[in-house]
VODRENVO-464235 format. One record per residue (C-alpha): x, y, z; residue number from 1. Coordinates in nm, 4 decimals. Example, Ala and Ser with C-alpha at 12.3 -4.5 7.8 and 13.67 -1.06 7.14 Angstrom:
<tigus>
<tigu <1.2300,-0.4500,0.7800>,1>;
<tigu <1.3670,-0.1060,0.7140>,2>;
</tigus>
This chain:
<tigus>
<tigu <-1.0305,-1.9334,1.8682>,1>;
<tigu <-0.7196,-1.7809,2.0441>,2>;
<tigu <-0.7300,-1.4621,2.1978>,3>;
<tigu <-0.3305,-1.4479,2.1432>,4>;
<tigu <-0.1958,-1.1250,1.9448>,5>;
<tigu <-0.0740,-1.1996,1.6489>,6>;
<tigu <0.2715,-0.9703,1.5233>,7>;
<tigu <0.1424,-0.7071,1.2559>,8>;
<tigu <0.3878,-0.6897,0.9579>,9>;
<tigu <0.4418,-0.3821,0.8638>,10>;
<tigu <0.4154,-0.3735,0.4175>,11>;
<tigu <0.4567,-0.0517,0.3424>,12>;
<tigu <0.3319,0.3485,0.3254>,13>;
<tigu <0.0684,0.5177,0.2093>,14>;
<tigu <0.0685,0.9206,0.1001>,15>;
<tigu <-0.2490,1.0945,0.1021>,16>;
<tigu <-0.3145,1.2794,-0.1982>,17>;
<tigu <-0.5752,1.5387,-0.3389>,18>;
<tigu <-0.7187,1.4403,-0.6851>,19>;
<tigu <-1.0032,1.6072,-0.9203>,20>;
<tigu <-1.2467,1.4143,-0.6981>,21>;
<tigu <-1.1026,1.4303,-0.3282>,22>;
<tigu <-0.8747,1.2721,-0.1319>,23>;
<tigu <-0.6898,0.9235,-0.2468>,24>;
<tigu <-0.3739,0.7337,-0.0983>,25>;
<tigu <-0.1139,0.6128,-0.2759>,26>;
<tigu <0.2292,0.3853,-0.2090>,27>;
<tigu <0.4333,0.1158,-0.3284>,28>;
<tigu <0.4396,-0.2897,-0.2281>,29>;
<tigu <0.7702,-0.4472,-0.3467>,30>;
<tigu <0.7143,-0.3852,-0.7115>,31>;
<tigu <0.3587,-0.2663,-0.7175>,32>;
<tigu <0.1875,0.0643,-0.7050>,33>;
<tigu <-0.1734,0.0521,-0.4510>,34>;
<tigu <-0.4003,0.2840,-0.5028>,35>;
<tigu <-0.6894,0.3649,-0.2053>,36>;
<tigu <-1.0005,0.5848,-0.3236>,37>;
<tigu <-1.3014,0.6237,-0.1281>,38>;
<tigu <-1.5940,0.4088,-0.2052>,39>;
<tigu <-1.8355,0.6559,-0.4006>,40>;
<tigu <-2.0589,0.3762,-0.4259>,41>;
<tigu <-2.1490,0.2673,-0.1012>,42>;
<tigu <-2.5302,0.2360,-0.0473>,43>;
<tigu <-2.5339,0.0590,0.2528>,44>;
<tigu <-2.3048,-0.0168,0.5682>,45>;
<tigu <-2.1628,-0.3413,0.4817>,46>;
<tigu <-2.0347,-0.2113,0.1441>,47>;
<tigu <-1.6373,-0.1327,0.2162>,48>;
<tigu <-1.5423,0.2489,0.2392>,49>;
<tigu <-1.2261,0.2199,0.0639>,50>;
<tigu <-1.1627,0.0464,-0.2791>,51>;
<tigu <-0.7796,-0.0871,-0.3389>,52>;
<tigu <-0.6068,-0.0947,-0.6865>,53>;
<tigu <-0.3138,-0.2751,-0.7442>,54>;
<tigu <-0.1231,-0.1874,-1.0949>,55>;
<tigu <0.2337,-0.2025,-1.2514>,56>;
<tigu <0.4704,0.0285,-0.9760>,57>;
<tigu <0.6839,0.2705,-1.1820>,58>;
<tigu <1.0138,0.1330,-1.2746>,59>;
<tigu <1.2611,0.3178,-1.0123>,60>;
<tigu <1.6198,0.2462,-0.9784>,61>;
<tigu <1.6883,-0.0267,-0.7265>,62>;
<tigu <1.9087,0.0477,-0.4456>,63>;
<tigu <2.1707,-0.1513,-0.4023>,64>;
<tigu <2.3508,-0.2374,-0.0640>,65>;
<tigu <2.7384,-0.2240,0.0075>,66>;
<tigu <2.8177,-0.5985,0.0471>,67>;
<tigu <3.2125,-0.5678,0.0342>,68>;
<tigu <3.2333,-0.6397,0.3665>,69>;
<tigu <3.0128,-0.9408,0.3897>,70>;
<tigu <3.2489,-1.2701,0.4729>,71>;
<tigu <3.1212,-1.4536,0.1870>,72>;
</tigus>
C-alpha cells in the first residue's frame, strides 16, 4: 500500500441548517440534492454519525456560458 497522497476532488458544498430536530446539512451534486442528518440511532461506535440522502435536486435554471468567442 502506497503512502503517496492522492489529489482530493473537490464535489461540492454543504449549508448547515437548523430543522425541528437540530442541525442538518444540505447542498447540491450536479443534479442531485444530499441531505446530511445526524445519526439518532447510533448505539455503538462503529455505527456512522452522519446518515446521507440523495433525492431529485430542485429543477434550477442552468447557467449558460458565453461561447461566442470560442474558435470553433
Amino acid at each position: 500500500m502506497s503512502n503517496e497522497k492522492k489529489p482530493m476532488i473537490e464535489m461540492g458544498g454543504l449549508w448547515k441548517n437548523e430543522g425541528k430536530n437540530g442541525v442538518y446539512f444540505s447542498g447540491y451534486f450536479n443534479k442531485a440534492k444530499l441531505l446530511v442528518f445526524p445519526n439518532g440511532y447510533k448505539k455503538a461506535d462503529n455505527h456512522p454519525d452522519f446518515i446521507m440522502y440523495i433525492t431529485e435536486g430542485d429543477k434550477r435554471e442552468k447557467k449558460t456560458e458565453d461561447t461566442s468567442d470560442l474558435p470553433f
